[in-house]
Backbone atoms as SQL, in Angstrom:
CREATE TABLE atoms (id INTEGER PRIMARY KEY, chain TEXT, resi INTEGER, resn TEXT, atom TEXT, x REAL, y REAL, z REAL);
INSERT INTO atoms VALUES
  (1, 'A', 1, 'UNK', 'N', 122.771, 72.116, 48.559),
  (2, 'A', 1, 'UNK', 'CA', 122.139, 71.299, 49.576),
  (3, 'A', 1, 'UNK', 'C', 120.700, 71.750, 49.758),
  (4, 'A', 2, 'UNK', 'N', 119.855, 70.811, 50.563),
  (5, 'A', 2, 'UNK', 'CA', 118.482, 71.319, 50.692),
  (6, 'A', 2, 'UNK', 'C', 118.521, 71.967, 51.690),
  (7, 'A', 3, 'UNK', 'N', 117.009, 72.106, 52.731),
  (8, 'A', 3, 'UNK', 'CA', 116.691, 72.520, 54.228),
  (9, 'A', 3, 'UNK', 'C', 117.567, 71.734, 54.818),
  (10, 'A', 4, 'UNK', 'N', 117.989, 72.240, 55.914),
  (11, 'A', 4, 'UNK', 'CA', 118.441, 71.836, 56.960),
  (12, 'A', 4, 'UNK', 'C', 117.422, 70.404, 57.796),
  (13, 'A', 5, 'UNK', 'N', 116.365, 70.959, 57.748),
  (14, 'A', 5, 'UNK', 'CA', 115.975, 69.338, 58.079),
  (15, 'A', 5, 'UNK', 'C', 115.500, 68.818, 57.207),
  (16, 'A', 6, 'UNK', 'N', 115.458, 68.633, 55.609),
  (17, 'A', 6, 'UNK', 'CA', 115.316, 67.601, 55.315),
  (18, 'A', 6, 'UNK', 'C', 116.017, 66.105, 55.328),
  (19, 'A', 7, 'UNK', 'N', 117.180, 65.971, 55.388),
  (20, 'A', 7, 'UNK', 'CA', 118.301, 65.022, 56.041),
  (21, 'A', 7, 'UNK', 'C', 117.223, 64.381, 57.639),
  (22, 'A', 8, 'UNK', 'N', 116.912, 65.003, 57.864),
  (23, 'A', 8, 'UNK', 'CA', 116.334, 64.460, 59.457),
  (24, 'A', 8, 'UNK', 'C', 114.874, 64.040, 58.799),
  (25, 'A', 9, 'UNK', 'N', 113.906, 64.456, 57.966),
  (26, 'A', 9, 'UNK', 'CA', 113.164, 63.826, 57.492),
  (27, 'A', 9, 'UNK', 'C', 113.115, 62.722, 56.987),
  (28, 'A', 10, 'UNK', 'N', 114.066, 62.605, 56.094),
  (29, 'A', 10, 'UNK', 'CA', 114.050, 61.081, 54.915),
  (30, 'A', 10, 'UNK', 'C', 114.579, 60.346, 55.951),
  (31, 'A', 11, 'UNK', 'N', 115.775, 60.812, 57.067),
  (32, 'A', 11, 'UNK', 'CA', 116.279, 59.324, 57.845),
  (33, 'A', 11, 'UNK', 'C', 114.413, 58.982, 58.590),
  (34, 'A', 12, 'UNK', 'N', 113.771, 60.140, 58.925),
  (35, 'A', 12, 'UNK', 'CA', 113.042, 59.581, 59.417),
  (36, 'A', 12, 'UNK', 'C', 111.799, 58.602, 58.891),
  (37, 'A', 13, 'UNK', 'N', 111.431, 59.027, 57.432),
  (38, 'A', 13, 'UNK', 'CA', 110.970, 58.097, 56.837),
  (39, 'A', 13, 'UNK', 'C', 111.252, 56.643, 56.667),
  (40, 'A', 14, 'UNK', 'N', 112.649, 56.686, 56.533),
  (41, 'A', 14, 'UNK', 'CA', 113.295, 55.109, 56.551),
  (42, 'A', 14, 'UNK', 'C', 112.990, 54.104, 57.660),
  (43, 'A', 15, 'UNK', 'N', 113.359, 55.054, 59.295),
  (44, 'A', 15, 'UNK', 'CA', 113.228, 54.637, 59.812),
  (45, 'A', 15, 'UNK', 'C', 111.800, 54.207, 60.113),
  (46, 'A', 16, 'UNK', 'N', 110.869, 54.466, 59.583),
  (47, 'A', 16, 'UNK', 'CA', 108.995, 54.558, 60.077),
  (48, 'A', 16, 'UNK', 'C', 108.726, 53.710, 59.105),
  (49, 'A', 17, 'UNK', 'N', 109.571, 53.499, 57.802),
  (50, 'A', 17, 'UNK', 'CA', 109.315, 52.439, 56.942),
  (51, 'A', 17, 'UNK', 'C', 109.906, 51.039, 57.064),
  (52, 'A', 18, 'UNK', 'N', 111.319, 51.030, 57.654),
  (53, 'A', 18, 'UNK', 'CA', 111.687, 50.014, 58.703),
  (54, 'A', 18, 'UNK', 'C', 110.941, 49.568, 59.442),
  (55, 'A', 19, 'UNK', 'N', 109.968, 49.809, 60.566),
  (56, 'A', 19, 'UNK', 'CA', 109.595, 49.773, 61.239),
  (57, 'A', 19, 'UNK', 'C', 108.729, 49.330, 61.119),
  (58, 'A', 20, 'UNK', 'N', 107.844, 49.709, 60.062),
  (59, 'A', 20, 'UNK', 'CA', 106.560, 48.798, 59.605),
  (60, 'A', 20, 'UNK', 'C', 107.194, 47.140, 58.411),
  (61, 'A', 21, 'UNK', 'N', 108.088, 47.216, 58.203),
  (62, 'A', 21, 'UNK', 'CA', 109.058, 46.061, 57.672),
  (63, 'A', 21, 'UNK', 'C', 109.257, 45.003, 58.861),
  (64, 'A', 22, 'UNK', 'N', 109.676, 45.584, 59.886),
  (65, 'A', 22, 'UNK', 'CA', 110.038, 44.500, 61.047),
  (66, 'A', 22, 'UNK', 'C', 108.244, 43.861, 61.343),
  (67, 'A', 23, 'UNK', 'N', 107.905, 44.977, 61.788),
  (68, 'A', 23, 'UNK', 'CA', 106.267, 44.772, 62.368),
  (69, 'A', 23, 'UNK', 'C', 105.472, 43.709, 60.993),
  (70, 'A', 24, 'UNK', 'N', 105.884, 43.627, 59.747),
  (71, 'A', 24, 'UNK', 'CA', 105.537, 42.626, 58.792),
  (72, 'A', 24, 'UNK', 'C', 106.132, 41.626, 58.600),
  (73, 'A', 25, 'UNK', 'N', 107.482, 41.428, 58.713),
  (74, 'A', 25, 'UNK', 'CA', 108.588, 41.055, 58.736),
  (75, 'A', 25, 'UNK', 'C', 108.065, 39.593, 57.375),
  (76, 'A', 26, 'UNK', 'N', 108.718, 39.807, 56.144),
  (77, 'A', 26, 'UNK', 'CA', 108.179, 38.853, 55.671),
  (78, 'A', 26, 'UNK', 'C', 109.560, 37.970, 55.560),
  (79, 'A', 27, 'UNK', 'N', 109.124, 36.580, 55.157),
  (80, 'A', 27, 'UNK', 'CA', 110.209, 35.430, 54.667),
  (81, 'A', 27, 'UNK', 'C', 111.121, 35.722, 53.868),
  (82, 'A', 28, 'UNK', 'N', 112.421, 36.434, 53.959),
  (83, 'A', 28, 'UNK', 'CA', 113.185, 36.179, 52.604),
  (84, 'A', 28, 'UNK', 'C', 114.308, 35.558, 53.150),
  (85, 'A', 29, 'UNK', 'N', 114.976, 35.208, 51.770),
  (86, 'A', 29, 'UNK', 'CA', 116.496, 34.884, 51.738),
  (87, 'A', 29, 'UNK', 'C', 117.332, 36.109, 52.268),
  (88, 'A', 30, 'UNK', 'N', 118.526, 35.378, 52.470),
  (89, 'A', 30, 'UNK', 'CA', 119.360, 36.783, 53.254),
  (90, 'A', 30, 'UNK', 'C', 120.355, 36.866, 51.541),
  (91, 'A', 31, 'UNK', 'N', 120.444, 38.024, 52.101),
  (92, 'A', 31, 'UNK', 'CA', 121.478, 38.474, 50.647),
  (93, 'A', 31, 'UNK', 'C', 122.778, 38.173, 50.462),
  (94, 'A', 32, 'UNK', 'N', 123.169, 37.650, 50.067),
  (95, 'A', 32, 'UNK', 'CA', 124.504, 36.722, 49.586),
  (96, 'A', 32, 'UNK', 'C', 125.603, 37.893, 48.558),
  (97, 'A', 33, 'UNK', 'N', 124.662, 38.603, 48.006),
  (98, 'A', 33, 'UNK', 'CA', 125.805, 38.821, 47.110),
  (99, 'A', 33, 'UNK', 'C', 126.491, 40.278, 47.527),
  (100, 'A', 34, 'UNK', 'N', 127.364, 40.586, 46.766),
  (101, 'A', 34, 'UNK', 'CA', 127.969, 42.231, 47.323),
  (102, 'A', 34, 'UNK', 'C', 129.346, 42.196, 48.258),
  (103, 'A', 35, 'UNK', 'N', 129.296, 40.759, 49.096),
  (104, 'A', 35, 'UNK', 'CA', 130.546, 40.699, 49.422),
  (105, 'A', 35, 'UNK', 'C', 130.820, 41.741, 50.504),
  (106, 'A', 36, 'UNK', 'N', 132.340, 41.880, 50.713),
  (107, 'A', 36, 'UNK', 'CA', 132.936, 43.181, 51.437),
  (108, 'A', 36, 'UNK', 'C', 132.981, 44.173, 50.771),
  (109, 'A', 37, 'UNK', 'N', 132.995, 44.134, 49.566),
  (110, 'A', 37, 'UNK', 'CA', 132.918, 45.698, 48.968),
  (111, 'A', 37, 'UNK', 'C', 131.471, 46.479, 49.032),
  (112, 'A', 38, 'UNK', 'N', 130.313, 45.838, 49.051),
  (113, 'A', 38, 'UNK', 'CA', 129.137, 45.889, 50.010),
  (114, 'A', 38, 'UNK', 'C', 128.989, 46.306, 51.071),
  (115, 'A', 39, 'UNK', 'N', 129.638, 45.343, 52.195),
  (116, 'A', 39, 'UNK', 'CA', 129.807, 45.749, 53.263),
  (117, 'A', 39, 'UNK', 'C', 130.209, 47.036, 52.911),
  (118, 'A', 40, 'UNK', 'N', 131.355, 47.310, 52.761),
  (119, 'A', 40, 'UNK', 'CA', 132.169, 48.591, 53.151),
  (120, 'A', 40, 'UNK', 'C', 131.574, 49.959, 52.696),
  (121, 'A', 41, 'UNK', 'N', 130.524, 49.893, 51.556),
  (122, 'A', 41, 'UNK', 'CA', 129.962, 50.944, 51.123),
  (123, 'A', 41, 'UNK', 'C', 129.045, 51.292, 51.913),
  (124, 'A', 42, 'UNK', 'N', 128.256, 49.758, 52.688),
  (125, 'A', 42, 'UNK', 'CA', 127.051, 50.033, 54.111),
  (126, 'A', 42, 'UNK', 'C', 127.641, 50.953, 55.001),
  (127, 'A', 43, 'UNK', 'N', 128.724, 50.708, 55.380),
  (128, 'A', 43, 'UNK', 'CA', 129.820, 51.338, 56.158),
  (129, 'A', 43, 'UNK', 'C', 130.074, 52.849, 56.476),
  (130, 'A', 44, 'UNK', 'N', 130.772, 53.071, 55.371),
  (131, 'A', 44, 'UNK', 'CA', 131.007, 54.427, 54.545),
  (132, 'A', 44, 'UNK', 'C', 129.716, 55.185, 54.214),
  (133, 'A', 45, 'UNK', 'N', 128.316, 54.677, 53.811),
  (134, 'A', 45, 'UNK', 'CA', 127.433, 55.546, 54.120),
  (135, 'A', 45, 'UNK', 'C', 126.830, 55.570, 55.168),
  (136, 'A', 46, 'UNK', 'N', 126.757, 54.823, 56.307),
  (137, 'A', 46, 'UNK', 'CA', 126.750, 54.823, 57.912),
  (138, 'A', 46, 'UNK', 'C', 127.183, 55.766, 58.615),
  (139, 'A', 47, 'UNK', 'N', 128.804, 55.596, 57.872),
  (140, 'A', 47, 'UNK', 'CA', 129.929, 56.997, 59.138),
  (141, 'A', 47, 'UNK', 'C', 128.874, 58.229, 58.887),
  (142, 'A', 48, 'UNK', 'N', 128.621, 58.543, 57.213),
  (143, 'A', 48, 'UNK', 'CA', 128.172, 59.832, 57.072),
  (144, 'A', 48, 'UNK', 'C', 127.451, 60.190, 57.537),
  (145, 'A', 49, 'UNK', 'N', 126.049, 59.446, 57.711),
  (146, 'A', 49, 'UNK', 'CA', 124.685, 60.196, 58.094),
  (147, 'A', 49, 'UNK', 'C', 125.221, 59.642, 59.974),
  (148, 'A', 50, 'UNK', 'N', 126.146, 58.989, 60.397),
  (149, 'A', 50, 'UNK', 'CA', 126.460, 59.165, 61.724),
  (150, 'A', 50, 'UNK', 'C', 127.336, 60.605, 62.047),
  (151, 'A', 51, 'UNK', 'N', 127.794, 61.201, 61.498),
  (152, 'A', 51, 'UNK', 'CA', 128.476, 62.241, 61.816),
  (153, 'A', 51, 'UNK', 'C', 127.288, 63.687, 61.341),
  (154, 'A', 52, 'UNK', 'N', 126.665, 63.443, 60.065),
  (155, 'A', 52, 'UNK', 'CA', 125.231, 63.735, 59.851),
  (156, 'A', 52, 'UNK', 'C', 124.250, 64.180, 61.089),
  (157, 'A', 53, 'UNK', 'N', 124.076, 63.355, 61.214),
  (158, 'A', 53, 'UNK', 'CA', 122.681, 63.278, 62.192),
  (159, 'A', 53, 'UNK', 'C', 122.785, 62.755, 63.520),
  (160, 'A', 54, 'UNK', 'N', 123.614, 62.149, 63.853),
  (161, 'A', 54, 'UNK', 'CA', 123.991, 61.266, 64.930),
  (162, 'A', 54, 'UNK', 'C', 123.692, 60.280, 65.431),
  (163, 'A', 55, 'UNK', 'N', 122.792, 59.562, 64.150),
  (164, 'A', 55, 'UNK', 'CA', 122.019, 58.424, 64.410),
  (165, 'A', 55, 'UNK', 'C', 122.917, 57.628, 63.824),
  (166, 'A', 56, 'UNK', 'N', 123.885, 57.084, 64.198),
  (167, 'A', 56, 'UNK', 'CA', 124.933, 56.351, 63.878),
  (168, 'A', 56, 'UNK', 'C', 124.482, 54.530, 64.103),
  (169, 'A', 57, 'UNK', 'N', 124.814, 53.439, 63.280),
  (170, 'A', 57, 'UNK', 'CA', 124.102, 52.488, 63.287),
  (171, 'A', 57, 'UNK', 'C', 122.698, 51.892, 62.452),
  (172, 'A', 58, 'UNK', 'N', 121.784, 53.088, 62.109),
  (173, 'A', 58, 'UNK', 'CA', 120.992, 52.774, 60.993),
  (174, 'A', 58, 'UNK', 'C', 121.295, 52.053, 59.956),
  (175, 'A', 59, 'UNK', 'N', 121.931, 52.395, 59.059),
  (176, 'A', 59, 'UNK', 'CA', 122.583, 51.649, 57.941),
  (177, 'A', 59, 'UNK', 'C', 122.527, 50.439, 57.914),
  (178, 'A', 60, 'UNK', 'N', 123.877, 49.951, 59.094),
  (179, 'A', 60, 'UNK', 'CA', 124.359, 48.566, 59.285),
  (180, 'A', 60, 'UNK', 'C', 123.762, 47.796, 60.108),
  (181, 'A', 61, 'UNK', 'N', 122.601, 48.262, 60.882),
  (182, 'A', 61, 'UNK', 'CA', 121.992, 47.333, 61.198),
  (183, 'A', 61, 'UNK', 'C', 120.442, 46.650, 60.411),
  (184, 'A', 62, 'UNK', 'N', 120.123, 47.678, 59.587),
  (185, 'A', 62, 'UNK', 'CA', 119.581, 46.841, 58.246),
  (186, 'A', 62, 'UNK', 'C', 119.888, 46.171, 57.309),
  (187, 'A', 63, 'UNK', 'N', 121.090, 46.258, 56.977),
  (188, 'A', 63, 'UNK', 'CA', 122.310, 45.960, 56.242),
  (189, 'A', 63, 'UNK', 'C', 122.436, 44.659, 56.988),
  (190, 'A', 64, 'UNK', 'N', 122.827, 44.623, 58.388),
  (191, 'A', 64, 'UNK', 'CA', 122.811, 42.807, 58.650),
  (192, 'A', 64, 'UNK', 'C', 121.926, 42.293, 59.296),
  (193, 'A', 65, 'UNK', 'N', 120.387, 42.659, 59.141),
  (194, 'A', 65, 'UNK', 'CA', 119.111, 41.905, 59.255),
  (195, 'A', 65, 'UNK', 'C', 119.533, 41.829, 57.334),
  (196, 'A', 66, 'UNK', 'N', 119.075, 42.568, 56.490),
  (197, 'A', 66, 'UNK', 'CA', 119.193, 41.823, 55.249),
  (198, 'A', 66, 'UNK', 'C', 120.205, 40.939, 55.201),
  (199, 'A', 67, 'UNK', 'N', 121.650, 40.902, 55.820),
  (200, 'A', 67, 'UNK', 'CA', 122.341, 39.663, 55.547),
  (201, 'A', 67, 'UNK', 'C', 121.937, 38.110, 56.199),
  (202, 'A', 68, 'UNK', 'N', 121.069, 37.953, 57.194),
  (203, 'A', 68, 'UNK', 'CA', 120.455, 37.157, 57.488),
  (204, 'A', 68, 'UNK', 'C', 120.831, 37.455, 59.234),
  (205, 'A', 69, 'UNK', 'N', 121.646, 38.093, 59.586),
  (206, 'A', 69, 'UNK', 'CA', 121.752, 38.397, 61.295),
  (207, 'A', 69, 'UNK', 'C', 120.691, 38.284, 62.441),
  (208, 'A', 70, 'UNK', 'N', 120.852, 37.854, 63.562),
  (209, 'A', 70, 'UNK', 'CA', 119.621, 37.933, 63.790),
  (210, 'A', 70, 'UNK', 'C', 118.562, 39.305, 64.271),
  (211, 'A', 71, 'UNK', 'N', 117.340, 38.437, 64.373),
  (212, 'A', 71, 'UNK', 'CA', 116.540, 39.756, 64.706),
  (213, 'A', 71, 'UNK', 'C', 116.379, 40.798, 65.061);
């Protein structure tokens, strides 16, 4: 494994790169393909970095703005 906070770094990059994604927010299609077995992998790497870090919800809620969910 690495440092101890690097795990708290990269979520935090994501999240600061999210963030400037919403704040641009461009036109796309929502993603169609992947199904539930998709889903469930959004899922399953969700629980982790929620039991991780405790930022539980990251994942899946980018996961269903890319599925077309709303804003």
């Amino acid at each position: 494994m690495g440092k101890p906070g690097q795990l708290a770094r990269w979520i935090g990059v994501l999240l600061i790169v999210y963030g400037l994604y919403g704040l641009a927010r461009p036109v796309v299609n929502p993603v169609i393909a992947g199904g539930a077995p998709a889903d469930a992998a959004i899922g399953f790497f969700n629980g982790i970095n929620g039991a991780m870090t405790g930022l539980a919800g990251i994942f899946v809620t980018i996961w269903c703005g890319l599925r077309g969910g709303p804003a």
